[in-house]
N, C-alpha and C positions, 0 to 999 in steps of 0.2 A: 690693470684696474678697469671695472668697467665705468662707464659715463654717464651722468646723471639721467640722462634720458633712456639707456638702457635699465639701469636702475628701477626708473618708475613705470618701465614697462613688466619686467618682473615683479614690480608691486601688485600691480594693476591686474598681474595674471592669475595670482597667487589669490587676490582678493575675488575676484570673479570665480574661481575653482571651488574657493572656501561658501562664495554666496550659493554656487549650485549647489553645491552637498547639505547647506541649511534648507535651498530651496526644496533638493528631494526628499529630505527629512521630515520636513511641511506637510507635505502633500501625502506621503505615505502616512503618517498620522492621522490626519485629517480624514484620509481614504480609511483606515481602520477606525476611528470613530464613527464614523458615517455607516459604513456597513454593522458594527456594531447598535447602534441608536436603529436602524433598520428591519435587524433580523430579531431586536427585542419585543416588536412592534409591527409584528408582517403575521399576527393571530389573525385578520384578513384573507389571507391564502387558501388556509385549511379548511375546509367542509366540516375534519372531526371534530367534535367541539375541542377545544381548548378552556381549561382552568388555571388562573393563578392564585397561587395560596397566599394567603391575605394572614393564617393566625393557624399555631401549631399547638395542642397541647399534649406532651408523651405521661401516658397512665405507667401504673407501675410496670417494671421490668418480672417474668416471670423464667425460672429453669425450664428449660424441656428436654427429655432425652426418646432417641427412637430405637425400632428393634436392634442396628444395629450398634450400641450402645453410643451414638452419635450426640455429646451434649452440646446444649444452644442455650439463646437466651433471645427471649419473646417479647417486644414490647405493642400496644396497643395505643394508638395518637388518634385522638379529636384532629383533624382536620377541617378549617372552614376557607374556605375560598369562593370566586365567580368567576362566570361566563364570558371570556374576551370574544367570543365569535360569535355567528348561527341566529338564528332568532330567539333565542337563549340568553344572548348577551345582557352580562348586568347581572342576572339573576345570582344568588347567592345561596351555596350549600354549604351543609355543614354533613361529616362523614367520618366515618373509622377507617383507620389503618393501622394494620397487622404489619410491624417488620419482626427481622431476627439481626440477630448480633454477626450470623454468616454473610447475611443479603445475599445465598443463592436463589431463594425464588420471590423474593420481596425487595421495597424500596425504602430509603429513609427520608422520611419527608420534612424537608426545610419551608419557611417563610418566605416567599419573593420567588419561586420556583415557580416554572409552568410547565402543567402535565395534558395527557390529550383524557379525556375522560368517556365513558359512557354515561348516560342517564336513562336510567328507566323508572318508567312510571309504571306501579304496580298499585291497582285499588287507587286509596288513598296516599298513598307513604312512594314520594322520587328518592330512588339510590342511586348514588354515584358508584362509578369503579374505575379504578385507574390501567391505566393500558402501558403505557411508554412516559417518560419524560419528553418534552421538546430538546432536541438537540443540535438546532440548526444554526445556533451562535456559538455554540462552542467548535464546531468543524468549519463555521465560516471563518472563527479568527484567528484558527488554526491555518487555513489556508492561506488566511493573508499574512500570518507570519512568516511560514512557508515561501511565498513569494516575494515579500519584501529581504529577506535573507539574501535567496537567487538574485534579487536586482543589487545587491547592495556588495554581493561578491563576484558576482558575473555579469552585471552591468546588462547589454544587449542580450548576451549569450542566456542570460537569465530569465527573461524573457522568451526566445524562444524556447527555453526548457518547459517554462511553463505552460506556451503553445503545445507545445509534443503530448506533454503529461494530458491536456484536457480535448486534445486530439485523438488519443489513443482511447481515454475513457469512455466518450462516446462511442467509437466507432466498437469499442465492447461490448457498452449497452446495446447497440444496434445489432450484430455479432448473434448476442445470447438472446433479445428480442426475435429473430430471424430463426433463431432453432426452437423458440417457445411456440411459437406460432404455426412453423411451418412441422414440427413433431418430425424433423428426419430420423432415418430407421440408422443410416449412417452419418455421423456427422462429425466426427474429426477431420476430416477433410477440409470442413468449414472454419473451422479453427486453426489448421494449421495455414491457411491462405492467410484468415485475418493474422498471425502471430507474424506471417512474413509483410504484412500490411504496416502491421504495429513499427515494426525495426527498420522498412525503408522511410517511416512519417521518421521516426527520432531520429534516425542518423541524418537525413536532409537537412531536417530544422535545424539541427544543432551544429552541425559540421559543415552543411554545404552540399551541394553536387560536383565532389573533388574526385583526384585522386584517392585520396584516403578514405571519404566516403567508401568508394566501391573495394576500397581491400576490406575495409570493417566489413563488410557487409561478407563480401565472400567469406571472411574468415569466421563468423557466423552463422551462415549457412554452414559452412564444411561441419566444425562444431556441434551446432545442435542435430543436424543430419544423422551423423556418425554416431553420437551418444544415443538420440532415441532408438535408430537402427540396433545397437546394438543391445540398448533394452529389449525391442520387441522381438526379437530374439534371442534370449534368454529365456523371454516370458512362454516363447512356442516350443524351448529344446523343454524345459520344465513342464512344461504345461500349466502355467500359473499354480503351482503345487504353494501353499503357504497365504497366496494372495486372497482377503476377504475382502472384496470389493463391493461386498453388501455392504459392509461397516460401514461404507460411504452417508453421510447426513443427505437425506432427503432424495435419495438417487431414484427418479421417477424416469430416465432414460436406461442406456445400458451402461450399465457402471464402469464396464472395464475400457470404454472410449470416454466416459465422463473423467476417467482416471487419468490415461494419458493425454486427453485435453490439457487437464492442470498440468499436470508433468512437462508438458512442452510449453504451458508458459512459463513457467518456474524458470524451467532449462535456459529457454531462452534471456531471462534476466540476469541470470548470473553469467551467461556466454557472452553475453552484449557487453557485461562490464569488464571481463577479463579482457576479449577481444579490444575493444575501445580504449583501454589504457594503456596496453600495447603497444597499438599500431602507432597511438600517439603519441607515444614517446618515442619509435623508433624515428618520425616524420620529423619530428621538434628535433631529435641526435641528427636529423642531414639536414636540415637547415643551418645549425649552428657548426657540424662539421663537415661540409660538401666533400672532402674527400673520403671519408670511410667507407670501406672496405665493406663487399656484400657478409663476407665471414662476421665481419665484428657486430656488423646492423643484429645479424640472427642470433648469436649467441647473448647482445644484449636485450633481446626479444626475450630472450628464454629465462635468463638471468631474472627478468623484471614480472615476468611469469608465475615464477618460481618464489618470488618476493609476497607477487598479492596471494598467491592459490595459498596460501595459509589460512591467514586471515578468513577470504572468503569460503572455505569449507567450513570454518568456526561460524562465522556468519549465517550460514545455509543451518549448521545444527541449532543455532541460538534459536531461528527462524522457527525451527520443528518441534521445540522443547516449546516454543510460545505456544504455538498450536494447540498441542495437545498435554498439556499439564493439568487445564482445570477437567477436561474431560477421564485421564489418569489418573487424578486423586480421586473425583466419584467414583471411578469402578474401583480402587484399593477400600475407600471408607466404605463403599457396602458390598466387603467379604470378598472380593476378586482376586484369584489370582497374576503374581507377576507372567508369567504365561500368556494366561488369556485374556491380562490386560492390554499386553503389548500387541498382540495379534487383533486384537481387536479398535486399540486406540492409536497404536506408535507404528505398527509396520507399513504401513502404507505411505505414510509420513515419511520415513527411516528409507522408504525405494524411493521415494519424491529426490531426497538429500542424493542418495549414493545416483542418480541419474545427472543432477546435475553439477558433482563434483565430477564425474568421469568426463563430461560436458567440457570443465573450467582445465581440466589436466590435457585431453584434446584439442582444444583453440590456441594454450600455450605454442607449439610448435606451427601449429597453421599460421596459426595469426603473424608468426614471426617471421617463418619463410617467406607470405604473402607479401609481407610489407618490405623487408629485404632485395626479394628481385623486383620488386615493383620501383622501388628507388633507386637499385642500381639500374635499369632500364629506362629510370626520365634520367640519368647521366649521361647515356649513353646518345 
């Protein structure tokens, strides 16, 4: 039995565990209202003006149908709102707005919203026009959800995760800033530096400078090496026969290295997670069984491979059907064929996928052998 002074030292632990978890509860709340109450009231930042609508009124609903017998429904809203920025600020208009019952190329405007506006002054008569919604409280408290989750199931490690994540994003921005500016004639190369940049920041942050750091990592290199290699050659025995790399949005470089840019980030995320749940499982199986055998380490490498590469191919397509489904259904609703929809909207998409599934079926075996002799050789 134990004695009363152990007793109330187990109280006293139990109590202090319970006080931190109220305490972190506290503060992350706190920390979310604060940036919310912040980002509702940070119309100071922006140059563009900023409007918040103060009073909605929606006119009658009208049918409308177009050539391609596409029917909608049209409404017309009084809008009055004011000025939270600019030397503007204060000022108060009043404006029409045009939505539809689709909201493809329109907005539906609520009361208590804030949008960025134009204002011109014509003659007599200032018209407003709406541009974008402000969105910058909805992604901040998205992010803080985000984060408070990671700290609340991964504790420290949570935190670094979230370190890596906004480590990596910059170093993107800066990445794609550096090919805007400087206009290279080649610049995959650039990219594939920063994509090996990106994976030694995450695996560090997260895992360490271990052992198993450097198998992840190898076995991700081999991986995505192998998979792109043997994309870019396919794409030379073909000669890109099929591939419309103009279909690309906005492709002001040269499409077919703008193409495998993306392809070898892509690649690289879904090889990073196959790779990494692997290796770390097979590290966590010789901590808890130090005697196992190099044989059983690899075929439960493979075993546990084999388990996620499901999943994450379903994953990888879920990923591609987001993509491209609202752009799929405008080219069927006006007159496209399945054909030249797909060629123009899904296949490039459809090689993005089958690149880095052949990616997640290659790091299976690497990743396993790597992590297998590499454990039986700190036994040894």
């Amino acid at each position: 039995m134990l004695s009363c002074k152990e007793t109330e030292d187990k109280r006293r632990t139990v109590f202090l565990k319970k006080k931190n978890i109220l305490l972190e509860i506290l503060v992350l709340f706190l920390g979310g209202l604060a940036l919310y109450t912040f980002t509702t009231n940070d119309a100071f930042l922006y140059r563009q003006p900023l409007l918040k609508i103060s009073a909605v009124k929606n006119g009658k609903t009208r049918v409308t149908k177009d050539e391609f017998n596409n029917h909608d429904k049209q409404t017309i809203q009084k809008v009055t709102g004011y000025i939270l920025n600019g030397t503007d600020r204060g000022k108060k208009y009043t404006f029409n707005n045009t939505y539809t019952e689709s909201g493809g190329m329109d907005q539906h405007l609520y009361a208590g919203q804030q949008v960025f506006v134009n204002v011109y002054q014509q003659r007599d008569q200032t018209s407003v026009s709406i541009i974008t919604f402000k969105r910058d409280t909805y992604l901040a408290m998205l992010l803080w959800l985000m984060a408070c989750l990671l700290f609340i199931v991964m504790q420290v490690k949570g935190l670094r995760t979230i370190g890596s994540v906004i480590l990596n994003f910059v170093l993107f921005l800066f990445v794609v800033q550096l090919d805007v500016n400087w206009n290279f004639t080649s610049f995959f190369g650039i990219f594939a530096v920063s994509a090996l940049i990106f994976t030694v920041l995450t695996l560090v942050l997260i895992l360490g400078w271990n052992k198993q750091c450097l198998v992840t990592l190898s076995a991700i290199i081999i991986g995505t090496a192998t998979a792109l290699g043997l994309c870019v050659l396919v794409m030379w025995i073909t000669k890109d026969k099929g591939m419309h790399y103009e279909a690309l949005d906005f492709a002001t470089q040269q499409p077919k290295q703008l193409f495998l840019s993306s392809s070898l980030i892509g690649l690289l995320g879904t090889v990073m997670d196959a790779a990494t749940d692997i290796v770390s499982t097979l590290f966590e199986m010789k901590r808890r069984q130090p005697q196992v055998s190099f044989k059983r380490l690899y075929f439960s490498g493979r075993k546990v491979g084999n388990s996620i590469m499901g999943p994450l191919i379903n994953v990888l397509l879920l990923i591609f059907f987001a993509e491209t489904i609202t752009l799929a259904i405008l080219y069927f609703r006006t007159g496209n064929s399945i054909g030249y929809t797909f060629s123009w909207t899904m296949s490039l998409g459809l090689v993005q996928a089958l690149i880095s599934g052949i990616g997640i079926t290659l790091v299976i075996p690497s990743a396993s052998f790597l992590a297998a002799i590499t454990l039986g050789r700190m036994e040894k």
